[in-house]
C-alpha positions as CSV (number, residue, x, y, z in Angstrom):
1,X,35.7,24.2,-23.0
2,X,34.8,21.4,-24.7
3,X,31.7,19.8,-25.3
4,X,29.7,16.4,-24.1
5,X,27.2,14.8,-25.2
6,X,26.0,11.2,-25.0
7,X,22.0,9.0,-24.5
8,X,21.9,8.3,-21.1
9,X,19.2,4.8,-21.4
10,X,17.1,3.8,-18.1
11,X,15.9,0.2,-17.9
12,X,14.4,-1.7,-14.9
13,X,11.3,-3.7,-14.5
14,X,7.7,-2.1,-14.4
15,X,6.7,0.4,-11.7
16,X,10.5,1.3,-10.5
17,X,9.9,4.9,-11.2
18,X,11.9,5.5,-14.7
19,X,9.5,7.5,-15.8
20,X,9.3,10.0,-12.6
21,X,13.2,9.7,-12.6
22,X,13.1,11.1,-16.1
23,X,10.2,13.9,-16.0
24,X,12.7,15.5,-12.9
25,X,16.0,15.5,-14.4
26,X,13.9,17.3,-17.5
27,X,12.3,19.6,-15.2
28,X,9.1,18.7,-17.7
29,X,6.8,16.0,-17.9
30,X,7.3,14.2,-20.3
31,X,6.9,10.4,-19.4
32,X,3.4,9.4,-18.2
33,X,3.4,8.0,-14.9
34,X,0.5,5.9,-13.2
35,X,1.0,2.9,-10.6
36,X,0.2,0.7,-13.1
37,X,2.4,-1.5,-14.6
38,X,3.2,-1.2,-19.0
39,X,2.6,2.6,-18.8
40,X,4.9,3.6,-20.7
41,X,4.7,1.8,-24.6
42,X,7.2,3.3,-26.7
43,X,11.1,4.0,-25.8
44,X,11.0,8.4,-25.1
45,X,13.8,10.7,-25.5
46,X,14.0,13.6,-23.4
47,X,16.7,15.9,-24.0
48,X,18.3,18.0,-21.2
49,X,20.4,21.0,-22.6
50,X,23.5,22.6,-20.7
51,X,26.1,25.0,-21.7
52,X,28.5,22.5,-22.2
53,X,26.5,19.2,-22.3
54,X,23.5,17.8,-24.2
55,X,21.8,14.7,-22.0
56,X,19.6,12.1,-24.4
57,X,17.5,10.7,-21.7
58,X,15.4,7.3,-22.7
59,X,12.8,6.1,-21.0
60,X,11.6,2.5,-21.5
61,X,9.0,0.0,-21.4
62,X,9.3,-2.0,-18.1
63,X,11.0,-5.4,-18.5
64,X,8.6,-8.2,-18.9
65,X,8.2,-11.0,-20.2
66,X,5.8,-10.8,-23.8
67,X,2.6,-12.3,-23.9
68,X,1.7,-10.9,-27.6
69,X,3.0,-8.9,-30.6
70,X,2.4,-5.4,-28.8
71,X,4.7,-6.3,-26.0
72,X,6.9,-8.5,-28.1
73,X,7.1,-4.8,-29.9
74,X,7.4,-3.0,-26.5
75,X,10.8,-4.9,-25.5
76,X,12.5,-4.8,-28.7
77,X,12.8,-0.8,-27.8
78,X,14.4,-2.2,-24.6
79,X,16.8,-4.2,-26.2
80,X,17.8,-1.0,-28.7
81,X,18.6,1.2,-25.6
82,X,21.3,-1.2,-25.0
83,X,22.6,-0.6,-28.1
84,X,22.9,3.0,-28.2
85,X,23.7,3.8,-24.5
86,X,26.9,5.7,-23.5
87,X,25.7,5.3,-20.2
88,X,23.4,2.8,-18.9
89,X,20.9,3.1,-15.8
90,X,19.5,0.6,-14.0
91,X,16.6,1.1,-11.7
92,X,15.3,-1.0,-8.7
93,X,13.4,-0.4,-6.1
94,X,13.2,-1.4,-2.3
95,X,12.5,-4.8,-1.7
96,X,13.4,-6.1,-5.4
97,X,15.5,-9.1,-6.0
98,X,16.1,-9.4,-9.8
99,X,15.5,-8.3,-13.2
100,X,12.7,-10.3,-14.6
101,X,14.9,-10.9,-17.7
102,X,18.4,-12.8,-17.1
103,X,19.4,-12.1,-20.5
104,X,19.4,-8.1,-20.1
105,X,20.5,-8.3,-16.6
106,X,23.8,-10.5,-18.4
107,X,23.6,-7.5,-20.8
108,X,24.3,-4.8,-17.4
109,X,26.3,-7.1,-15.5
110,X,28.6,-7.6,-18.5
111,X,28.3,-4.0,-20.0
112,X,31.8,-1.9,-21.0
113,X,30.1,1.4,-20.0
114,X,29.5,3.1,-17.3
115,X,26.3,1.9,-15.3
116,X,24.4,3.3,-12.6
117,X,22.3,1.3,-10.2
118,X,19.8,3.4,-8.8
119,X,17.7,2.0,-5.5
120,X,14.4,4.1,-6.1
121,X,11.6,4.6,-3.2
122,X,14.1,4.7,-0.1
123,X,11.6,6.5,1.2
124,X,9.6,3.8,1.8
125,X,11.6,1.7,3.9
126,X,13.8,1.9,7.2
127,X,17.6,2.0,7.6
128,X,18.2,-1.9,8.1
129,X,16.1,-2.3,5.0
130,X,18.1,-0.1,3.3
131,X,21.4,-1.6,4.1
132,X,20.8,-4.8,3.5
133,X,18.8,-3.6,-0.2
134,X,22.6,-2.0,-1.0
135,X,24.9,-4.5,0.2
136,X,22.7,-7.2,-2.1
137,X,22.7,-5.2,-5.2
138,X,26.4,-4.1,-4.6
139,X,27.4,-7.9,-5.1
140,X,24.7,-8.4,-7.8
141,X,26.0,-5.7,-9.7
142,X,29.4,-4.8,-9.0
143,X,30.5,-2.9,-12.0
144,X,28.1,-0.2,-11.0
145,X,28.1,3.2,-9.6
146,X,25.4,2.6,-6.7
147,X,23.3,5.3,-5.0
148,X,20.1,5.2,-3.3
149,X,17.1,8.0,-4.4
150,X,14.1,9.1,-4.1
151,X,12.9,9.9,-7.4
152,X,9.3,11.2,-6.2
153,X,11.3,13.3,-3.3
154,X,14.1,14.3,-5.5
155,X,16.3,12.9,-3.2
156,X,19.8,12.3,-4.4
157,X,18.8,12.9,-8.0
158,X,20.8,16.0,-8.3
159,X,23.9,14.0,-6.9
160,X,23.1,11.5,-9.3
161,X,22.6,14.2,-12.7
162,X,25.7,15.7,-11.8
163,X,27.9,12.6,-11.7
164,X,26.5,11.6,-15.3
165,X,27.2,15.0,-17.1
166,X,30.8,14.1,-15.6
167,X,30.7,10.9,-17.5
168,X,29.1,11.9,-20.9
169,X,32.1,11.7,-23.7
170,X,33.2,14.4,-25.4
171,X,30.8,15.5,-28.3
172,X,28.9,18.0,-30.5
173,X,25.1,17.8,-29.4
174,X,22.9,15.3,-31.1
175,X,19.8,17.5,-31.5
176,X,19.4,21.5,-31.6
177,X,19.9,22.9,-28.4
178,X,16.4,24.1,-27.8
179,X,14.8,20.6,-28.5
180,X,13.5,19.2,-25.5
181,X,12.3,15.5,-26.9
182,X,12.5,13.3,-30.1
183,X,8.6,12.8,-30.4
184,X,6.2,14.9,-32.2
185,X,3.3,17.1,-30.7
186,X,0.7,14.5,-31.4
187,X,2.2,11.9,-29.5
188,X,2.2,14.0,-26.5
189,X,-1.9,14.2,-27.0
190,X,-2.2,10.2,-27.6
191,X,0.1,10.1,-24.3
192,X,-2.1,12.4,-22.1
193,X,-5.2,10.6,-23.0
194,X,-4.3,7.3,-22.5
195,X,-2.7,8.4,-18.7
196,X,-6.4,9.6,-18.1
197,X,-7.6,6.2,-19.5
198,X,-5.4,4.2,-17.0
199,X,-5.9,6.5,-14.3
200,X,-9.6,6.2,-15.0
201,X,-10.7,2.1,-16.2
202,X,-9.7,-1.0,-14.5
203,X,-8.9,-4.2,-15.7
204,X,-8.0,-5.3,-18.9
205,X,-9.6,-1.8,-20.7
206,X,-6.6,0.9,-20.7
207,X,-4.3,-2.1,-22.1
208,X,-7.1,-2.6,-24.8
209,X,-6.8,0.7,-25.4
210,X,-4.2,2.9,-28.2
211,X,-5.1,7.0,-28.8
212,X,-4.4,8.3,-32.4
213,X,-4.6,12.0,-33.1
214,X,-6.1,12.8,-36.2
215,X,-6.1,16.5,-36.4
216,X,-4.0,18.7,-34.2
217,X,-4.4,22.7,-35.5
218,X,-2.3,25.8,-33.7
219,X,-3.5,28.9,-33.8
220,X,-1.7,31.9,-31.6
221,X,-4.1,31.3,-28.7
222,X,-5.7,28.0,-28.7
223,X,-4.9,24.3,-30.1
224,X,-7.8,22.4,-31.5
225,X,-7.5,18.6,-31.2
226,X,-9.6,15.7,-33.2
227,X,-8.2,12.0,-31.4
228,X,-9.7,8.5,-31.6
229,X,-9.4,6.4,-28.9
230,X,-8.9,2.7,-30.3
231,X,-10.8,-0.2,-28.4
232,X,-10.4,-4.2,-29.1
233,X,-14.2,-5.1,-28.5
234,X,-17.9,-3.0,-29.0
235,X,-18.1,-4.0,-25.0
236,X,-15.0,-1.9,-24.6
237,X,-16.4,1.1,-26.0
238,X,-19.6,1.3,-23.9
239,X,-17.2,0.8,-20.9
240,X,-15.1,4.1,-22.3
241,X,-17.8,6.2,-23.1
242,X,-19.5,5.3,-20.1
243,X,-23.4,6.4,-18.9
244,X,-24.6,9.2,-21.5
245,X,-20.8,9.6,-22.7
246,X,-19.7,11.0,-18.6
247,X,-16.9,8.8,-19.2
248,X,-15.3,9.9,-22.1
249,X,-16.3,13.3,-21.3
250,X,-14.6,13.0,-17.8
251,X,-11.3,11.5,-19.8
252,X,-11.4,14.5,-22.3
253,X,-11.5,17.1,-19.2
254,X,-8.8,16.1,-17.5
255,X,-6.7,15.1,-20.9
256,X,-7.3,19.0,-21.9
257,X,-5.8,20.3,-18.7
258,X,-3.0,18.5,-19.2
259,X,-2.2,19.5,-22.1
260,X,-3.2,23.0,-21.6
261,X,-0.4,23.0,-18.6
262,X,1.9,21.1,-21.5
263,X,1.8,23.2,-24.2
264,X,1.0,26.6,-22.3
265,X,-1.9,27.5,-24.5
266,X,-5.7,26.8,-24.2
267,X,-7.2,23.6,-26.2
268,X,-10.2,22.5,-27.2
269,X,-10.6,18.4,-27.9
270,X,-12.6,16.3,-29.3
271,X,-12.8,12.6,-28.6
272,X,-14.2,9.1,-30.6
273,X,-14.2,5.8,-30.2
274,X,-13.8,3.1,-32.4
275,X,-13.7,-0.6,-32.3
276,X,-10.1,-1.8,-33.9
277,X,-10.9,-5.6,-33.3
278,X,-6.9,-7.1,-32.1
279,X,-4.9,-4.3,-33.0
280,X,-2.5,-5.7,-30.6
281,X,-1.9,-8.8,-31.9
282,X,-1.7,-7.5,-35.5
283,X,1.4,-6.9,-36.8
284,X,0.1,-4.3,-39.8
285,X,-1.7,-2.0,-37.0
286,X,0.9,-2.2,-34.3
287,X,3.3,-0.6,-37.2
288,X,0.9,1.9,-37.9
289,X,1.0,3.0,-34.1
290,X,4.9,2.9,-34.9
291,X,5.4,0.1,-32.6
292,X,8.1,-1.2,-35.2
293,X,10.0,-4.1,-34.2
């Protein structure tokens, strides 16, 4: 029997659900997902391992349009899962009407692969809805494979995962078989901290905000973790460590059982804030972050 293997790249605007979509056809959660819009930074691999297939799922930043270097950064991983896709996924959700970029929704519309348009949230709306949501994105997007979902529900995602492994080309896998993602350990941390952070702060702070890991140390039993959380302003910071430090202490409970579920062992962590004044406007820190362009 021969092997397949191809990177399956999801795209859509902000909130759609590619993240959720992603975390259940891995079975792990690997995406952070909030309600609020720019969640997710950085473009994510997840890698889901058959027999006879190896999927390279990649999540993406929500299509927008950039107001500074950070999201400037943001879509320039959007435009690279274009060029690396075997197969191409485009999410949408009940009641949207277009991709806020006509240039990538050219890019779909025009695309020599195989693309999917999923119709996410169905569960949120009627029959009539429904079918008048499909016949619209049908003739936006006619060279692609249409079904609705429920990605929260699981509802037609299994359809959907089965379909694509019968599409993947023929291939030796990518990555070692019992790899489940392309990012290290530590960007798992920063990524559980800064979903408590959004969760957590309104306004303008969790987008202020980046989480570097400074020391990560395994031992059999436990994982001890040093991480800084980045703010723009010193205002910033008293808002994140809140009264007598019950806000960052509040952030670094629920970040720890997280990652305790995660990575299956006990962790103790440690949290600091520091004022980076602009980091996302400057083009030297946003690198560091690996926010290359």
């Amino acid at each position: 029997m021969s092997h397949k293997a191809g990177f399956v790249n999801i795209i859509g605007n902000p909130n759609v659900g590619k993240s959720t979509l992603m975390n259940a056809f891995i079975g792990e959660k690997l995406s952070i997902i909030t309600s609020k819009a720019q969640t997710t930074r950085h473009r994510i691999l997840g890698i889901v391992n058959g027999d006879d297939f190896q999927m390279i799922l990649s999540d993406t930043p929500g299509i927008i349009k950039p107001a500074y270097e950070l999201q400037e950064s943001m879509m320039g991983f959007v435009k690279s899962a274009f060029e690396d896709a075997d197969i191409l996924i485009y999410m949408v959700e009940i009641g949207e009407k277009e991709l806020k970029d006509e240039a990538f929704f050219n890019k779909i519309t025009n695309a020599k692969i195989p693309v999917f348009l999923l119709l996410n949230k169905i569960d949120q709306s009627n029959q009539e809805q429904l079918e008048e949501q499909v016949q619209l994105w049908k003739e936006k997007v006619p060279n692609a494979e249409m079904y609705p979902i429920s990605a929260l529900e699981n509802f037609n995602v299994k359809e959907v995962f089965e379909r694509i492994v019968e599409l993947l080309p023929s291939s030796p896998p990518f990555y070692s078989k019992d790899q489940l993602t392309d990012k290290p350990e530590r960007f798992f941390v920063n990524e559980a901290i800064r979903e408590k952070i959004l969760l957590y702060y309104k306004k303008e702070i969790p987008y202020s905000v980046e989480v570097e890991t400074e020391e990560f140390f395994e031992d059999d039993d436990i994982i001890r973790i040093r991480s800084v959380i980045m703010v723009e302003r010193d205002s910033q910071k008293g808002i994140i460590i809140g009264h007598k430090g019950s806000a960052l202490k509040k952030v670094g409970t629920e970040a720890r059982k997280e990652l305790e579920k995660f990575f299956g062992k006990k962790i103790h962590i440690e949290l600091y804030v520091k004022v980076n004044k602009n980091w996302r406007s400057n083009e030297r820190q946003l690198k560091r972050f690996g926010y290359n362009k």
